[in-house]
N, C-alpha and C positions, 0 to 999 in steps of 0.2 A: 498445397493448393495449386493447380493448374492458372498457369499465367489469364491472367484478365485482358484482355476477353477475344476471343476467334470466334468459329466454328458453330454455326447453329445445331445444336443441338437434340434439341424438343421444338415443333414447330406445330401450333393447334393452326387450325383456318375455317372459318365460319363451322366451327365445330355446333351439333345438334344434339338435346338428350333427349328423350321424353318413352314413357313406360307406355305400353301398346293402349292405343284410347285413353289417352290421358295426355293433357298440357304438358308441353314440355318445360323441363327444369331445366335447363342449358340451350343458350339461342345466341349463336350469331358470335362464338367465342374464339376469340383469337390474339394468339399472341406467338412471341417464340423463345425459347430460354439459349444463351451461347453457351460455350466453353468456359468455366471457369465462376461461372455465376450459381450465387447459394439465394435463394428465390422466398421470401414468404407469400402464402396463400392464406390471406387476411378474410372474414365474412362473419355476418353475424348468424348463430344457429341456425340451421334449415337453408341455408342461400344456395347450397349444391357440394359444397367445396368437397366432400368425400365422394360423390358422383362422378364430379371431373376427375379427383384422380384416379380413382377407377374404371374411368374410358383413357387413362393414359396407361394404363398396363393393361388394356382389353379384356378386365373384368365384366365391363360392360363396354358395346360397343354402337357409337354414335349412329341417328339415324339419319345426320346426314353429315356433311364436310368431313374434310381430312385431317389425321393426326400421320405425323412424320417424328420417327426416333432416328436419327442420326443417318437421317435421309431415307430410311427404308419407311415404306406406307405402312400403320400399323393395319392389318387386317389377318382373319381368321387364318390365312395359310402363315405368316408370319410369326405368330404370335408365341412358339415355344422359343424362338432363335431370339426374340426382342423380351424375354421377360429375362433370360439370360443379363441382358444387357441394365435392366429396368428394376431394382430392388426396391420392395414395396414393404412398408410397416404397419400394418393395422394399428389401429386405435388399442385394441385390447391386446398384449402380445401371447395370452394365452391362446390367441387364435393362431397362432404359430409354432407354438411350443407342448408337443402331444408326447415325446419319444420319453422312453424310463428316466434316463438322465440327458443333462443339457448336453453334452459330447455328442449323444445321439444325434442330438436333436441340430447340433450346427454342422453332423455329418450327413444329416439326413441329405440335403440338396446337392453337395457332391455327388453324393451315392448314386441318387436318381442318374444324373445327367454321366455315369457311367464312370466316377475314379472309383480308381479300389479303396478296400479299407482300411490298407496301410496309407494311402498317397492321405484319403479324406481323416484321418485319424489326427495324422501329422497338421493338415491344412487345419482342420478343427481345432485343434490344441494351441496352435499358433496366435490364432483370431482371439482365444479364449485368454489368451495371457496378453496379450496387446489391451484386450479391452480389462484387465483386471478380474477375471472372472476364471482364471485355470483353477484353484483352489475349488470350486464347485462343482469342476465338470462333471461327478458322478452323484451329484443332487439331483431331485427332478424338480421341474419349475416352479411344484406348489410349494418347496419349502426356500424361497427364495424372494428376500423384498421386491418392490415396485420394480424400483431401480435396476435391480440384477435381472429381473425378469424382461425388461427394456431393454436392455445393453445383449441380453441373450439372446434377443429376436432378432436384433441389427447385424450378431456375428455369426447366426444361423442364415443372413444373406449374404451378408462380406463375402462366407465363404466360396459363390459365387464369383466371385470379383467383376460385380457389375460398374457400370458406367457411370452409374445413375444414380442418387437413391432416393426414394420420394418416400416420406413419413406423414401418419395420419394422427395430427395433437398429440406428438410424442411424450410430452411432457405431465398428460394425465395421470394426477394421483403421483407425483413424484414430488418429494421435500427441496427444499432449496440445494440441498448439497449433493444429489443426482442430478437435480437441474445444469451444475454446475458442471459436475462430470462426464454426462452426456453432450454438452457442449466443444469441453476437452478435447473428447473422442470426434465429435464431427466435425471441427478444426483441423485436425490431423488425420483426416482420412483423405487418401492421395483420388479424389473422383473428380469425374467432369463437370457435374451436375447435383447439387442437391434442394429437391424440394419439399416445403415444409409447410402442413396444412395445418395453420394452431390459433389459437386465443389469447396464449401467452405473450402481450406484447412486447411487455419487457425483457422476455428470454430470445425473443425475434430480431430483436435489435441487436442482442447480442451472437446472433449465429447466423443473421443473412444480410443482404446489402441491398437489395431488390424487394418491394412486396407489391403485389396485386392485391385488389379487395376487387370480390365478386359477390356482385348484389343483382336485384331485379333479371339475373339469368345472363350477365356478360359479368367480363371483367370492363371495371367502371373506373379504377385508378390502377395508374401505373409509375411509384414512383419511387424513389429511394429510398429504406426503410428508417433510417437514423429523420430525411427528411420528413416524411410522412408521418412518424410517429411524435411530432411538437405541433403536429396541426389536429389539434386536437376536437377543434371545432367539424375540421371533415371523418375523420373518426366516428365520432360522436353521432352525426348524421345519416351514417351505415352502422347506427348499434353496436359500435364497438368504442364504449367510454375506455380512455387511458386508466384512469382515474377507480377506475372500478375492477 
């Protein structure tokens, strides 16, 4: 893990969402993550929490305020150079994982951004035995548990070797002892930045140090995740019981 704490990062600033003639879902959001900081994004269903990070890799892109990755303004001319930088994990990781087998599929994003098949083979195979997963590379992803299926989508970005990696409730539908493992692995991944949009409090605690909850369209707390997660009474008050 990268020394605590330098370098900003991720920097949002009066960041804006809203879907054309419609209220907006994000108002007024601002924060900034450093070097070295693993970040929970805390909220109860519906509060936005996969919209913001979806305007932080310019899936969608804010109607008004600025986002900054690593100083550079995210905007539409930027946007292949910083996703480079920006590794993103959907909620479902079968929205990542299309190629015949998983090798394909974590050579896929090499491939695109122009190594060869020997360089991305080698780089693919690498990821795939670090994360415990070389034994399957020539499975495809439907015959592969939760867990394998997770772990496959993380090192079909790794292979990227981005900066950053922001996850969307990684932990859905995984048993306690992927929970576990997945954890493992994000402990020991050498990045600047990782961000983690979940409901798993208890798994939060254990893989970040930082959480925000984002409610009523801002981020509303900002505090240390071990701290914030015994006050159960402001938890409780943004819909998200410990306890439950």
């Amino acid at each position: 893990m990268p020394n605590l704490i330098s370098n900003p990062i991720i920097i949002v600033q009066d960041l804006l969402f809203s879907y054309p003639q419609q209220e907006p879902i994000l108002a007024k959001i601002n924060f900034t993550i450093k070097s070295g900081e693993r970040v929970a994004l805390m909220g109860a269903t519906g509060a936005g929490k996969s919209t913001l990070l979806e305007n932080l890799i310019g899936l969608k892109l804010p109607r008004s305020g600025q986002i900054f990755i690593k100083g550079v303004t995210l905007e539409s001319k930027n946007l292949s150079a910083l996703r480079r930088q920006v590794g993103f994990a959907f909620q479902n990781p079968d929205d990542q994982l299309f190629m015949p087998t998983i090798l394909e599929d974590v050579m896929f994003g090499a491939r695109n951004y122009g190594m060869s098949v020997i360089d991305a083979k080698e780089k693919a195979r690498s990821i795939l035995s670090q994360l415990g997963l070389i034994e399957y590379e020539n499975r495809s992803s439907h015959e592969l548990s939760g867990g394998q299926k997770r772990l496959a989508a993380i090192a079909s970005i790794l292979v990227l070797e981005p900066s950053i990696l922001i996850l969307d409730e990684p932990t859905n539908g995984l048993d306690p002892a992927w929970r576990r493992k997945l954890a493992q692995v994000l402990s020991e991944l050498p990045l600047e930045v990782i961000l983690i949009a979940s409901h798993d409090l208890n798994w939060l605690k254990k893989t970040t140090h930082r959480a925000l909850i984002l409610a009523n369209k801002q981020i509303v707390v900002d505090r240390a995740t071990e701290d914030l997660l015994q006050d159960k009474e402001m938890l409780d008050s943004y819909g998200l019981p410990p306890d439950w």
